[in-house]
C-alpha positions in Angstrom: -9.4 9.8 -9.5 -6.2 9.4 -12.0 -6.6 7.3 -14.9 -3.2 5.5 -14.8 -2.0 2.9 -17.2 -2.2 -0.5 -16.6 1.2 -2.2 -15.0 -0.3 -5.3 -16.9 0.7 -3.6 -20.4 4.1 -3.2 -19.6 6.8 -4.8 -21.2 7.3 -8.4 -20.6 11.0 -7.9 -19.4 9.9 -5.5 -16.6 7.0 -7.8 -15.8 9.7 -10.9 -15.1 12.3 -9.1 -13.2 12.6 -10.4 -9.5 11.3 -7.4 -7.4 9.9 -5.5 -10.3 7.2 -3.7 -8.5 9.2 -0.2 -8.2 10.8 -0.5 -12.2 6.6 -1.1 -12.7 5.6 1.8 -10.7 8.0 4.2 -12.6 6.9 2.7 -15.6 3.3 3.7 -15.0 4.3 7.0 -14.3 6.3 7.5 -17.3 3.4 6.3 -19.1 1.1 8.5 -18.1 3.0 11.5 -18.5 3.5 10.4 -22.0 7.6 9.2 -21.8 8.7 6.8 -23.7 11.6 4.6 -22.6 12.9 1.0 -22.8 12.6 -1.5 -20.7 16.8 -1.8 -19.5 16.9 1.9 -19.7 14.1 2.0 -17.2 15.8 -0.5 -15.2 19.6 1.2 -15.6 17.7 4.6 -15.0 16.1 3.0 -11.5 19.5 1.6 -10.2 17.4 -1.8 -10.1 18.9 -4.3 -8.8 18.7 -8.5 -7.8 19.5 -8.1 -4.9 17.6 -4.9 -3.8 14.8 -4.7 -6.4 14.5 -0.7 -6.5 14.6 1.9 -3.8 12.0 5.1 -3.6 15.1 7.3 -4.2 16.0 5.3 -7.3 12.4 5.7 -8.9 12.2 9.8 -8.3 16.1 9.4 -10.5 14.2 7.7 -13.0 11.1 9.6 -13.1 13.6 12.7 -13.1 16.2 12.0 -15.7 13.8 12.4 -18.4 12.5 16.0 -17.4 9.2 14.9 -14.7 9.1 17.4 -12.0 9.3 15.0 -8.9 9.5 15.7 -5.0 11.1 13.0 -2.6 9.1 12.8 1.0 10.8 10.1 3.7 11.0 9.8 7.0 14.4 9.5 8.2 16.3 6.1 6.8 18.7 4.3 9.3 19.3 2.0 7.3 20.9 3.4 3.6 22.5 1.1 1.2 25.5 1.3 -0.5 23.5 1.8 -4.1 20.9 4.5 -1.9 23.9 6.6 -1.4 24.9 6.8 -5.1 21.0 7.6 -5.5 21.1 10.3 -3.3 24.1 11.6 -4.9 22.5 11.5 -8.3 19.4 13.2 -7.0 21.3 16.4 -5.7 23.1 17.0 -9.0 19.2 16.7 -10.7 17.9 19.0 -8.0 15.3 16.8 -6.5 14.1 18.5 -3.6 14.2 15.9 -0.5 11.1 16.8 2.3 9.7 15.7 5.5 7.6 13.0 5.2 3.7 13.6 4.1 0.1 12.2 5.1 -2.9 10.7 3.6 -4.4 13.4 3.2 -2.0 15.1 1.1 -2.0 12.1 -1.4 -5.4 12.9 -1.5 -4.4 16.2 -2.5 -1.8 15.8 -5.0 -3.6 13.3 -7.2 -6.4 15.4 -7.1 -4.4 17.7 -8.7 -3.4 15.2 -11.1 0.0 14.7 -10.0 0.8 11.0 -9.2 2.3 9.6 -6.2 4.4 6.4 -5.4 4.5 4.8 -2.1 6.4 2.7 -0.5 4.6 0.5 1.7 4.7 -2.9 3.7 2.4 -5.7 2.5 0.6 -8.1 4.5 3.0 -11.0 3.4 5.7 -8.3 5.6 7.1 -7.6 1.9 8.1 -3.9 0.5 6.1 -2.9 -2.0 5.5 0.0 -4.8 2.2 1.6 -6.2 1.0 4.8 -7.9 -1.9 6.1 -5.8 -4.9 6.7 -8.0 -6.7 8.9 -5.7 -8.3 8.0 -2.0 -12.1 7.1 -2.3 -15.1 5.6 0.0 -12.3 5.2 2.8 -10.0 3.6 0.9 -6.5 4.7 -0.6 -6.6 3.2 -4.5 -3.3 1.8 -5.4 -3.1 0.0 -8.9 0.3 -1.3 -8.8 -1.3 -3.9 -5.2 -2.4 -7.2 -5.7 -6.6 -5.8 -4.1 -6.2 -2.6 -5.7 -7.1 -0.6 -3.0 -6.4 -0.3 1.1 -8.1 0.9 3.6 -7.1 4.4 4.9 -6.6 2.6 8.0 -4.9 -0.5 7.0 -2.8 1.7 4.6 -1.4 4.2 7.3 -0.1 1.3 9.5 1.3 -0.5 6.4 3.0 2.7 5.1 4.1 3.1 8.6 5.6 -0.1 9.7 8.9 -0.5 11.8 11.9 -1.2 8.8 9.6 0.9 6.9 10.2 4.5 6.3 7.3 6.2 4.6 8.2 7.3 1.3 6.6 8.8 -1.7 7.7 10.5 -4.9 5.6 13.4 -6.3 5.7 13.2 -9.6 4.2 16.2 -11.1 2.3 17.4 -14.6 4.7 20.7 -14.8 7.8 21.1 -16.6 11.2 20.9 -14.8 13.6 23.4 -16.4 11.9 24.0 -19.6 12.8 20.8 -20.6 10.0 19.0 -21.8 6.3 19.0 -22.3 5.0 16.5 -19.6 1.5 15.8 -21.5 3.5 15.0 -25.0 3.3 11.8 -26.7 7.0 9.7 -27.9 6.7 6.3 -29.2 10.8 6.3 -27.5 10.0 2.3 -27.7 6.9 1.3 -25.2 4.5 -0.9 -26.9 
């Protein structure tokens, strides 16, 4: 099971944004792997937005800019924004590799591993939603970022499955993306 930091301890101006659960999720990330960023360049980094909070694409640019190996998985989008095109856009020129979509048992997998995924998934109040998975345990999938903390693997699949919905997930991996930076080393680079 990872041992993710808290989205409680991050900074209060992520914490009061309307739709901050994907700027949160990124931030756990970047935590983890021991990035330090601010708070608006977090937010300028994930394309956030009023309007559409963050979109899965936005948060593997984020996670990406700063040197985090990350792998895009969707199922086909019908419905791309205006801002998910520029996304896209910025994700080819940082070579994020964008793949079929994945199963439960590969988030298993990959936070075994200790690689960290984030998935986009409908909650029971119909909203879209954004977590880190922890790992999958006793039949349920443990996602720190949702209100119970964990789902059901049951509950979970129809929830990441839901019509409107495409599943999503970034990978965000431990390795090093083109030499460019030790994933497991500590900056201050301003979180508290």
């Amino acid at each position: 099971m990872l041992r993710l930091p808290r989205w409680s301890d991050a900074p209060r101006a992520l914490l009061t944004a309307d739709g901050h659960c994907g700027a949160l999720a990124a931030w756990v990330v970047l935590r983890h792997f021991g990035v330090g960023t601010s708070s608006a360049s977090l937010l300028r980094s994930c394309r956030y937005s009023r309007q559409w909070g963050v979109f899965t694409i936005g948060i593997a640019v984020a996670l990406a800019e700063p040197g985090i190996d990350v792998v895009f998985h969707t199922d086909p989008d019908p419905d791309i924004q205006l801002l998910e095109r520029t996304l896209y856009a910025r994700a080819r020129r940082l070579a994020i590799p964008v793949e079929p979509p994945i199963h439960v048992p590969r988030l298993a997998d990959e936070s075994a591993r200790g690689n960290v995924p984030v998935v986009f998934y409908r909650t029971a109040s119909h909203q879209g939603h954004f977590s880190p998975v922890a790992g999958i345990a006793h039949g349920r999938v443990v996602l720190p970022n949702d209100a119970r903390g964990d789902l059901l693997i049951r509950r979970f699949r129809r929830a990441w499955r839901s019509p409107g919905f495409p599943r999503q997930v970034v990978i965000a991996s431990s390795t090093v993306k083109n030499g460019r930076r030790d994933s497991r080393a500590r900056t201050d680079g301003g979180l508290p």
